[in-house]
N, C-alpha and C positions, 0 to 999 in steps of 0.2 A: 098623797093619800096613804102611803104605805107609813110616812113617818108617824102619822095620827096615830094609826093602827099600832104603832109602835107607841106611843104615848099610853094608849089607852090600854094597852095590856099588861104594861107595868105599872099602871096607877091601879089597875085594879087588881091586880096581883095578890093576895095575903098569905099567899105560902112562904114563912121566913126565910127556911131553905132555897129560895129562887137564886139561880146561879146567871145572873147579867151574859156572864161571858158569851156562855154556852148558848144564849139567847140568840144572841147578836151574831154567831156562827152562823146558829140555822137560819137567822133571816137572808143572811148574806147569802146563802147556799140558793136557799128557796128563790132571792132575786135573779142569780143567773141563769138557775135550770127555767125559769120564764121568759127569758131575753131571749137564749137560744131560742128555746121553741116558737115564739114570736118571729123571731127572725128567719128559723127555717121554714115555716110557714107562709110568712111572706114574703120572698125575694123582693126588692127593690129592680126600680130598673139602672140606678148609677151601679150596683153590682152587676148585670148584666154587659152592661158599655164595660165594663173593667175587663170582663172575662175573654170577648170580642177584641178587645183590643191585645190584650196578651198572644191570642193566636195571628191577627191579620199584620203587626207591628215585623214578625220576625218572616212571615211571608213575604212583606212588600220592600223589606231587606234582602231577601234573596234572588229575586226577579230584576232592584235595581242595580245591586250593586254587583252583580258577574260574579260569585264567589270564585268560579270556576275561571275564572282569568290569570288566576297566577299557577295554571297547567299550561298556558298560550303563551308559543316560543316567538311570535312574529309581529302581535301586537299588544297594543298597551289602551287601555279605553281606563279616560280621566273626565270628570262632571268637570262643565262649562259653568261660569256664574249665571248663565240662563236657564240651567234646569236641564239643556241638550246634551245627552253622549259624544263625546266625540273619540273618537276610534284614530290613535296616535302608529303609524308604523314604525318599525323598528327597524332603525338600518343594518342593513348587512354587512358581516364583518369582513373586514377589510383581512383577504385571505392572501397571504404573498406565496407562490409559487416558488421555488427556491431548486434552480437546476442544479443537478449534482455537476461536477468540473469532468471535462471528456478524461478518459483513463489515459494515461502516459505513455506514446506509442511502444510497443513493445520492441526492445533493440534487436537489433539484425545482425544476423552470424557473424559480419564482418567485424562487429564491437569487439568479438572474444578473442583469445585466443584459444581454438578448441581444446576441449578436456575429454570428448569421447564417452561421456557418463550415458548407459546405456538402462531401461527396466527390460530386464529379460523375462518370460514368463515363462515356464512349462508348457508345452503341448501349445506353442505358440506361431505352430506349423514351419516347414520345411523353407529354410532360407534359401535366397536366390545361386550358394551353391550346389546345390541339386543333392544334399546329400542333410540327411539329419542331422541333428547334433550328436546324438549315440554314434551314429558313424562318423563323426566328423572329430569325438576324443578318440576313436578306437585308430584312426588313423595318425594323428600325433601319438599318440603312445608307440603305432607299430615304426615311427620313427627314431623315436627316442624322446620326444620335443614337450610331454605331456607332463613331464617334471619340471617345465622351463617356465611351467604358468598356472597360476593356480585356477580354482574353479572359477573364479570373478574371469581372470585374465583369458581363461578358453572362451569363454560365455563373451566375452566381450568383441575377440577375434570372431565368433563365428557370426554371430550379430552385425558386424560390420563386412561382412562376405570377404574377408582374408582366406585367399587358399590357404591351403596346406601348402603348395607348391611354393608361394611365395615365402613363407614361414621355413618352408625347407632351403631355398636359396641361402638367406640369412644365415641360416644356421650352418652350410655347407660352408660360406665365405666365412665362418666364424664371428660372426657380429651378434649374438643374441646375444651378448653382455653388454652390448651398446643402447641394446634397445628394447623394453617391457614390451607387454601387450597393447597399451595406449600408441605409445613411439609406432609399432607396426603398424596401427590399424591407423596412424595420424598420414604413414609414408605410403601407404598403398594407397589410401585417397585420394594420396594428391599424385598418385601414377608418375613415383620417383622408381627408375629403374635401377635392380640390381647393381649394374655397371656406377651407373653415379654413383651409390653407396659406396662401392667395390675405391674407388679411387681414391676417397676418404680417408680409408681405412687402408690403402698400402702404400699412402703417401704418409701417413703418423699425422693427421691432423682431424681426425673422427673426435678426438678430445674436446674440440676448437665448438663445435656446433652440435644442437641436440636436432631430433628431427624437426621442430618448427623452424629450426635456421636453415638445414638442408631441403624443407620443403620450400620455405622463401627464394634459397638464391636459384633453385630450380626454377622456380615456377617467375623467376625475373629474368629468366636464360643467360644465367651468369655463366660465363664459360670456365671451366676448372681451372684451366689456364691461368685465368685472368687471379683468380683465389689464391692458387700456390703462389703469386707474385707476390703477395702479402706475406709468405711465408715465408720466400727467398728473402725478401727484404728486412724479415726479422719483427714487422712490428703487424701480423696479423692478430694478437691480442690489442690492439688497442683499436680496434671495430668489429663491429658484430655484423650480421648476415646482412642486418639493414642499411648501413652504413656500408659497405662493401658494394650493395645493391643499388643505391643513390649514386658512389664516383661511375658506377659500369654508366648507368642509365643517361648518366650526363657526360660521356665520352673523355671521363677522366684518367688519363695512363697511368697505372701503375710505378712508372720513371717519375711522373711527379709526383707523386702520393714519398715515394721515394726519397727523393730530392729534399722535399720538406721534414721528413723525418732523420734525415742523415745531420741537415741544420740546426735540429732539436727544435722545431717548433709545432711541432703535434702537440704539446699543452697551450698551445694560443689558436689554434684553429680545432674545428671538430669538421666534419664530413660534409654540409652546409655549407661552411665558410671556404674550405677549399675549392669546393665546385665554382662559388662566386667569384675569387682569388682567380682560378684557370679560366672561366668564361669570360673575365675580364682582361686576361693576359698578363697580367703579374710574374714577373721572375720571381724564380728564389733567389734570385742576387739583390732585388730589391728589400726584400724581408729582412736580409742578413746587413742590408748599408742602415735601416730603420734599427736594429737591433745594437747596433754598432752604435747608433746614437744615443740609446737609451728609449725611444719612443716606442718600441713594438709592444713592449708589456703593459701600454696603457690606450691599443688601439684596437677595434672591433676589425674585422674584414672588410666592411662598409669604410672605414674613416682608411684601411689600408689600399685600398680603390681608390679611393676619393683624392689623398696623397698624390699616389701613382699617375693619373691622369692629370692631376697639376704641373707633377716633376714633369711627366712627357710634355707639355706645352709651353 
C-alpha cells in the first residue's frame, strides 16, 4: 500500500523542483518511526519466551552445575550420561611421616683427654673452698703466687676448688715452672700427692712426663720404683706413661724390658708385643739366634711365639 501511495504522489507531483531523494529519506524515516511504534505497542509473545528465557537459562546453570565446587577441597561432583550427579571423593594424600635419626650419643669424659675449659661467672656464689674469689686472689698475692697465673688461670684454679695450700706446696718444692693453672687443677683432681710430684722432680725426670702422664701412672699405681728402672736402663724415652703402665699391669720386669733393649730390639717390639713375648716365655737369647739368621726384621711377636713354641717341640 505504501508503494502505491508512493506511485501516486509522484505521478501527481507538478512541482519541477521536486527532489526524489529527499522524498525517499522521509518516507524511509516515516516507515520506521511506525514499525517501532507498532511494535512497542504490541509485544509479541515469541518476545516474551526470548526474554524468560535469557533469565531462567543462567538460573538453571547455576543450581545444576555447583559453580561453587571448585572452593571443595574433598570432593569432585561430575554429570553421569544419565542426567544423575554423582559426587566423586578425593583420595587422601598419601602423607609420609619422616622421623628425624636419634641424636649421636653424646661422648663421655673418658673420650678426652681433659682440658679443664671452665665459664666462670661473676657473683657466681662462693665455691666449695669456703672463701670468695676476692679472698681467694688476695691470698695468692699475699703469697707471692698471684703473678704466677693470670686472670684466666686464677679463675680457673678457684673454679676447680684448688687450695691455696696446694698451690703453695708446688711452689715451695719449686715446681710451678712445671706446671700452669690447667696441669694444677688437672693433679689435684686426680689426688696426686705432693710427695709423688716431689720424686719426679728430685730424681731429674719431671721433663719425662706432663701431669696427664703423672696422673695416669698414679692412678695405675705404678710404683716410682718400678719408673726410675726405665731410667737406670737408659731407655725411659722410648715409652710413655701408657706403655710403662701396660709392662707394670701385666707383670713385666723391668730386667726384661732391659734385656731387650740392651739386644737392640725395642725397634721390632713396641709394649704390646713384649708383654705377649714374656707371657709366652720367650728369651732374649731366642730373638738374638732369629736375628743372627736374618729373620727377626721380617717377623710380628705372634709369628715370634709361633717359631718359639715349634723350636721347643
Amino acid at each position: 500500500m505504501s508503494n502505491q501511495k508512493f506511485r501516486n504522489d509522484l505521478n501527481n507531483n507538478p512541482d519541477p523542483d521536486f527532489d526524489l531523494d529527499a522524498y525517499i529519506d522521509a518516507q524511509a524515516n516515516a516507515g520506521d518511526q511506525n514499525f517501532e511504534q507498532e511494535f512497542d505497542s504490541h509485544p509479541t509473545t515469541k518476545r516474551n519466551l526470548l526474554a524468560l528465557s535469557v533469565i531462567l537459562i543462567p538460573a538453571v546453570w547455576f543450581f545444576l552445575s555447583d559453580p561453587f565446587s571448585i572452593f571443595s577441597d574433598d570432593i569432585n561432583i561430575a554429570p553421569s550420561q544419565t542426567g544423575q550427579t554423582i559426587f566423586v571423593e578425593r583420595p587422601q594424600p598419601d602423607v609420609r611421616v619422616v622421623t628425624a635419626p636419634a641424636p649421636a650419643p653424646a661422648p663421655s669424659v673418658q673420650d678426652f683427654d681433659f682440658d679443664f675449659s671452665f665459664n666462670f661467672e661473676p657473683g657466681n656464689g662462693v665455691a666449695d673452698l669456703g672463701m670468695s674469689y676476692t679472698d681467694y686472689l688476695a691470698k695468692l698475692k699475699e703469697l707471692g703466687y698471684l703473678d704466677d697465673f693470670g686472670s684466666s688461670g686464677s679463675t680457673r684454679l678457684y673454679q676447680n676448688n684448688v687450695p691455696v695450700d696446694y698451690i703453695d706446696a708446688i711452689g715451695k718444692a719449686g715446681m710451678l715452672d712445671n706446671f700452669g693453672s690447667t696441669s694444677i687443677s688437672r693433679l689435684y683432681s686426680n689426688n696426686i700427692p705432693i710427695e709423688y710430684l716431689e720424686q719426679f722432680e728430685s730424681t731429674g725426670i719431671m721433663g719425662n712426663f706432663g701431669s696427664t702422664s703423672i696422673s695416669r701412672l698414679y692412678q695405675n699405681n705404678v710404683p716410682f720404683e718400678y719408673i726410675i728402672g726405665f731410667e737406670e736402663a737408659g731407655i725411659l724415652d722410648d715409652f710413655g706413661s701408657t706403655s710403662i703402665s701396660r709392662l707394670y699391669q701385666n707383670n713385666v720386669p723391668s730386667e726384661y724390658i732391659s734385656e731387650i733393649a740392651a739386644g737392640g730390639y725395642l725397634n721390632n717390639f713396641g709394649s704390646t708385643s713384649i708383654v705377649r713375648l714374656h707371657q709366652n716365655q720367650v728369651p732374649v737369647s731366642f730373638l738374638k739366634t732369629l736375628d743372627e739368621k736374618g729373620l727377626l726384621d721380617d717377623m710380628s711377636s705372634e709369628s715370634v711365639v709361633t717359631t718359639y713354641q715349634i723350636e721347643g717341640q
